[in-house]
N, C-alpha and C positions, 0 to 999 in steps of 0.2 A: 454508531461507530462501525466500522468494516470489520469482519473478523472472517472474512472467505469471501474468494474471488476465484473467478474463473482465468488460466492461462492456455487457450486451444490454439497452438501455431507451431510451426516449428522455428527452430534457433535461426535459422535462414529468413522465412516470413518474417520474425523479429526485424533482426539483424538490417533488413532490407527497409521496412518499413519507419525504424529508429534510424537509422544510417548508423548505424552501429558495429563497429567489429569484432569477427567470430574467435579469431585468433585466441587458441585456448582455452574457449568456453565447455564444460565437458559437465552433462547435467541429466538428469535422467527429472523428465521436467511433470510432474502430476497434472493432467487437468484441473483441478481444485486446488487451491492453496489455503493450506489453514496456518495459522499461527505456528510459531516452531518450525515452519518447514520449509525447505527452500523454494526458491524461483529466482525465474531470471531478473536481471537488474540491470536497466542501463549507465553506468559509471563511468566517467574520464573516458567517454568513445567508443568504449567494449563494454560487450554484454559478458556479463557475469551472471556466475550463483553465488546468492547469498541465503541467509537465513532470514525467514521474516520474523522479527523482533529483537530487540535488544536486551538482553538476559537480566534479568531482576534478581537480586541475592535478597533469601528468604529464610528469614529465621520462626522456629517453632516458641508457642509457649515456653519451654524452658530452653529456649536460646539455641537450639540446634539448629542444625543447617538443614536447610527445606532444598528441593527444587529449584531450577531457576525458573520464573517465570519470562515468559515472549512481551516483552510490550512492544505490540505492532502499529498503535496508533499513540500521534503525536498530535496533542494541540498548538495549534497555533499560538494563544494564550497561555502556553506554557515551554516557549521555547529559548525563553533567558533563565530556567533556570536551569543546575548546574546539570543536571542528566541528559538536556539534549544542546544545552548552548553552544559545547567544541563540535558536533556534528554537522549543525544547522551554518553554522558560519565555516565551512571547509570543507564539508563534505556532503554536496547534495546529489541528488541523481532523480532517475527517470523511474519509473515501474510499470512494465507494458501489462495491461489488463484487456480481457475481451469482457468481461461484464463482473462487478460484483454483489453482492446480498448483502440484504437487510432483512432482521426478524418481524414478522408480524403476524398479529391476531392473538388467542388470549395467553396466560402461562399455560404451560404443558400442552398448548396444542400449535405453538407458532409454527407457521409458514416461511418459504421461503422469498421473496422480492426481488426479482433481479435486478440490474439498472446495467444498461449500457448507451453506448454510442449510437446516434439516431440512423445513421450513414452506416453502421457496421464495423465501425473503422475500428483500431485499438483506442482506449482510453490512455493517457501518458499521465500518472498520479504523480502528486510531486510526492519526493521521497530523501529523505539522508539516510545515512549511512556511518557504519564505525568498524573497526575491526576487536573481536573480544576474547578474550583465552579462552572461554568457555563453550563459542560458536564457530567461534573465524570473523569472516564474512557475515555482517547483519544488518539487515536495513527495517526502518519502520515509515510507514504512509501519514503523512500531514493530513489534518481536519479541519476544518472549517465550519460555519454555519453553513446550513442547508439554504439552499434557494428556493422557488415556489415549486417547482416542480420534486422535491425531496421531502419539502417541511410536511408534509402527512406522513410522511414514513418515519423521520429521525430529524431529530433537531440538527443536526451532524450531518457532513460529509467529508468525501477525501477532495483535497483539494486538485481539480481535473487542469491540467492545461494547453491549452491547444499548442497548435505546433510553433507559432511567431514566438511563443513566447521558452521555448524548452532551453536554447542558447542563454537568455537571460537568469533562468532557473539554475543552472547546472554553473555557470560561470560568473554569473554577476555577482554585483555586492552583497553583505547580509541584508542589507538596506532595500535593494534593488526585488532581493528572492520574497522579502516579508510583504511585499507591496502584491506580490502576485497570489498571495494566498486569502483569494478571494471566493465566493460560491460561484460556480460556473454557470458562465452566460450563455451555454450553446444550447442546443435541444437536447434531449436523453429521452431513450428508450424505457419503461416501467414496463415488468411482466412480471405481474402478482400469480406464483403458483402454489397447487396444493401440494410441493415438495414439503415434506415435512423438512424443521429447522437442524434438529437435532436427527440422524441418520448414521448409518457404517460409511467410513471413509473410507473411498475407492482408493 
């Protein structure tokens, strides 16, 4: 499952590459994106900030109230039920990425895996969206099964999709969007490095 991706562009580069509009967007944007934390989003034609995850209410052993937790990934095979089902049929959107990680090698000593676009290009994840008292603004990244080029890494992926299909995703039926959330057929980029997994967040 994705839990850090990299966003290196400016709102402009975005904006130009999504055909997206800036109108409003006002974001002081991390290179890294971890869970809890914002980035950009592309929603209804404009790029936005949102929060990546959608807040989890968490209760302790004796019933108190915990933290919210981020849920930044969404399965596919779990998206009738009731946590993500009003999002997925009304509110989907785009997620520009220049490459995300995946963990590997043993516990306590995992690495980090990068995966991008073969071309350089952005990666467009499919993504919903909600709005929550607790966040605002928060979107989490669809998953899918891995393809051949992933399955050594993660049974999982986010679901990638190229550009014919981003109008279909963001607009079409829930029918139409479930059909697209398939493992991606294009080439991808793998750079296994010795970044450690676990690190200070820039």
């Amino acid at each position: 499952m994705c839990n850090l991706y990299k966003l290196k562009a400016s709102p402009a580069e975005i904006g130009d590459f999504f055909d997206a509009e800036l109108e409003g967007f006002s974001a002081n944007m991390a290179g890294e994106v971890y869970p809890g934390y914002p980035s950009a989003v592309v929603a209804g034609g404009q790029l936005q900030s949102m929060n990546w995850g959608f807040p989890l209410q968490r209760k302790g052993a004796k019933g108190q109230a915990l933290k919210q937790k981020p849920v930044n990934n969404t399965r596919t095979d779990k998206l009738k039920s009731y946590f993500w089902r009003s999002s997925f049929e009304n509110r989907r959107c785009l997620i520009p990425v220049s490459s995300f990680a995946e963990a590997q090698g043993p516990k306590g000593a995992m690495t980090r895996t990068w995966i991008s676009a073969a071309d350089g290009a952005f990666l467009a994840m499919a993504g919903i969206w909600r709005d929550s008292d607790e966040w605002g603004l928060s979107f989490s990244m669809l998953m899918t099964g891995a393809n051949d080029q992933m399955a050594p890494i993660h049974n999982r992926m986010p679901v990638i999709l190229p550009r014919e299909q981003w109008s279909e995703w963001t607009d079409g039926s829930p029918h139409q969007a479930f059909d697209l959330c398939q493992p991606y057929k294009g080439r991808l980029l793998i750079d296994r490095t010795d970044e450690p997994w676990f690190k200070r967040r820039s």
